[in-house]
C-alpha positions in Angstrom: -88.8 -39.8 70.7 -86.3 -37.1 71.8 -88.5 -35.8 74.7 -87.3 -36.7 78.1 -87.4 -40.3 80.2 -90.1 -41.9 81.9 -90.0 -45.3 83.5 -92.4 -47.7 85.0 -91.0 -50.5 87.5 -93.4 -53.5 89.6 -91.5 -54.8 92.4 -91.9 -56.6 95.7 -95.9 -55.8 95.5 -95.4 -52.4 94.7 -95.5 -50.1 91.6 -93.6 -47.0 91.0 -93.2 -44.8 87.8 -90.5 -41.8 87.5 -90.0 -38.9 85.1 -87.6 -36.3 84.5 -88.3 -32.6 84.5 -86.9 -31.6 81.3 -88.4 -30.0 78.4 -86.4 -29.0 74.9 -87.7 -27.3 72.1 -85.3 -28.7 69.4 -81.6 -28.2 70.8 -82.5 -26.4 73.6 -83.5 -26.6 77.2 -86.4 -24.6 78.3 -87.8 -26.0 81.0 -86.6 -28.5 84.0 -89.1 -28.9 86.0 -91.7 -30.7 84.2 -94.3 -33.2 86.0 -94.7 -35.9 83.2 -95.9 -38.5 86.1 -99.0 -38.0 87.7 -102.1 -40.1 89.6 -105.1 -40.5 88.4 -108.6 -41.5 88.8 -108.8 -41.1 92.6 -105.3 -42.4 93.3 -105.3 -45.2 91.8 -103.6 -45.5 88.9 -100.5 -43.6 87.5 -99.7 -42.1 84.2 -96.1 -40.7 82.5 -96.2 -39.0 79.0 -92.9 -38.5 77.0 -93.3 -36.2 73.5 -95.2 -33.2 72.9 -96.6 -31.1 76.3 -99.6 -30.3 74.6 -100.4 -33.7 73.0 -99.9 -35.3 77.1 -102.5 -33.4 78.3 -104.9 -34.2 76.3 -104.2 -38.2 76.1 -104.0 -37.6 80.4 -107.5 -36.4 80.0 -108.6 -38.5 77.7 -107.3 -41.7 79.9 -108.9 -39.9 83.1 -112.7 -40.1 81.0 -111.9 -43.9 79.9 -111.1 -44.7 83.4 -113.9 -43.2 84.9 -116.7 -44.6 82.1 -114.7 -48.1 82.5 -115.2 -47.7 86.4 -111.1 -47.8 86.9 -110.4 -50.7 84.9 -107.2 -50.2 83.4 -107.3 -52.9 81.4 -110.1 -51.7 79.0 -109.4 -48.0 79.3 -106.5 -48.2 77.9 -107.7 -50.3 74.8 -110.1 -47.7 74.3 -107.9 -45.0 74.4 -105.6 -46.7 72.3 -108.6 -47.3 69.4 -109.4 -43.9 70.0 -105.9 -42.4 69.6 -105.7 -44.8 66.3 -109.0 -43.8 64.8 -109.7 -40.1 65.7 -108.6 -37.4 62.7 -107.3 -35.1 65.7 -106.0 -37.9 68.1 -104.1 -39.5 65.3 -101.8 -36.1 64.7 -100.6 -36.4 68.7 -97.2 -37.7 69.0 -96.5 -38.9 72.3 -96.4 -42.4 73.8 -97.9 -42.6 77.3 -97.2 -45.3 80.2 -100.2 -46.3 82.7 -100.1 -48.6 85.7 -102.5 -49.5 88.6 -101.4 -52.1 91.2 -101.9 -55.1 88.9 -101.4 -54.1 85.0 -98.6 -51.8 83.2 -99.2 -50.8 80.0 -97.7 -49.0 77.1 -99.9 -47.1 74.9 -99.2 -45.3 71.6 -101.0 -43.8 68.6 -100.7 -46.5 66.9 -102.8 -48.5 68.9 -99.9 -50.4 70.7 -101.2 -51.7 74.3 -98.2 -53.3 75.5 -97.8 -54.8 79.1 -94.2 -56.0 79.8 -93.3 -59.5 80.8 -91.2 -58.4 83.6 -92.7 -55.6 85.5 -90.0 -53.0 84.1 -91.5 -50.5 81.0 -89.7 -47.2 80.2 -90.2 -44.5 76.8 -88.5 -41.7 75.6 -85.4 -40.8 74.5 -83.6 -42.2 77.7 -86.3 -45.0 78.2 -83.6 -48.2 76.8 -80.7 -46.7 79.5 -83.2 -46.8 82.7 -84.7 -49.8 81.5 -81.4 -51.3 81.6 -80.9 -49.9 84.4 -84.1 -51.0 86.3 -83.7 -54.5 85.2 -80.1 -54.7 86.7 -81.3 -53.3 89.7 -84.3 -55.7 90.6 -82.2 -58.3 89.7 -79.2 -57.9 91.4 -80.5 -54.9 94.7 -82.8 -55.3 97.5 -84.3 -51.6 96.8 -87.9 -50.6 96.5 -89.2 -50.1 93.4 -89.4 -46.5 93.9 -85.7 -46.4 94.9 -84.8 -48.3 91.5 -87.0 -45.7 89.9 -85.5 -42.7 91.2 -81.1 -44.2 90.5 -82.3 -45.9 86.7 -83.4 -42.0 85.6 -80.3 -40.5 87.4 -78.6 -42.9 85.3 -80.2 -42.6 82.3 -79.7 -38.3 83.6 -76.0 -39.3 83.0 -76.5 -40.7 79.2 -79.4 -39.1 77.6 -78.8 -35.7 76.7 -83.0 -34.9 76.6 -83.4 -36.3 80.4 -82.3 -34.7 83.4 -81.7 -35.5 87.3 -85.0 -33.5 88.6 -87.1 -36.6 88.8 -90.6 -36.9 90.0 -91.5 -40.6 91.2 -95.1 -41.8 92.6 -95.9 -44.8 94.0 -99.2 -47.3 94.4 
C-alpha cells in the first residue's frame, strides 16, 4: 500500500501508535499534515489507517459503532468489523488496512477479514510499515526508550527510506 506509515509498538506497560502526515495522490505530495492516528471510544483505544482518506473514515466510524455495541471490547469489535469489511458490497471496495490497540490487544485489520495481533507487541502498515517495524523491534530490544519515544525515531526512520512517509508524525499513547 503506497499511502504513508503507521506503526503500533507495546512496551514496558504501555502502548503507543504513530503516523505520518503525508498524503500523495499518485506521484505527488498534496498534503503533510494528515492525522491518520487517532483515540477512540472515550480514550481508550487507538486507531491508524494507511490507504485511501476517504475509505479511513469510514472503517474509523465503523470501529467507533463496534466498540460502542461491543461495550469497548476490542477483541470482538474488531472481528466484527473485519466480517463486516469482508461481507458488505460497499465495505468490500475500501482499500485501506487499519491498526487498533487498547492497553491489552493490538490488532491488524484488513478487508479481507485479516485480524492479526502480533507476537511481539511491535505492528506497522503502509508503504514504510517493514522499515519502522524494523526499526521498532531494534529499538525495544536493544534501547531503554518508551514506547512512544520508539514510535516517534522508527517513523523518522522509515521518514528517511520510504518516499510516501514523512517526518510530521503524530503519536498517542494509552
Amino acid at each position: 500500500m503506497e499511502a504513508t506509515t503507521v506503526i503500533c509498538v507495546r512496551h514496558k506497560g504501555n502502548v503507543s501508535i504513530g503516523g505520518d502526515g503525508q498524503v500523495t495522490m499518485h506521484a505527488t505530495i498534496v498534503k503533510h499534515t494528515a492525522k491518520k492516528v487517532r483515540k477512540l471510544y472515550k480514550d481508550r483505544c487507538l486507531a491508524g489507517f494507511a490507504g485511501a482518506t476517504a475509505d479511513a473514515f469510514t472503517l474509523f466510524e465503523r470501529f467507533e459503532k463496534k466498540l460502542e455495541q461491543f461495550n469497548g471490547n476490542i477483541t470482538r469489535a474488531s472481528v466484527e468489523l473485519a466480517k463486516d469489511w469482508r461481507t458488505d458490497r460497499s465495505l468490500r471496495r475500501l482499500e485501506a488496512l487499519m491498526i487498533v490497540a487498547d492497553t491489552e490487544h493490538t490488532f491488524i485489520l484488513s478487508g479481507t477479514g485479516d485480524v492479526v495481533e502480533p507476537d511481539d507487541g511491535v505492528a506497522a502498515i503502509g508503504s514504510g510499515g517493514a522499515y519502522a517495524q524494523a526499526a521498532a523491534k531494534a529499538l525495544v530490544k536493544y534501547t531503554d526508550m518508551t514506547a512512544s519515544e520508539i514510535v516517534k525515531e522508527s517513523m523518522l526512520i522509515a521518514s528517511e527510506i520510504c518516499i510516501y512517509t514523512n517526518e510530521r508524525i503524530i503519536v498517542e499513547e494509552l
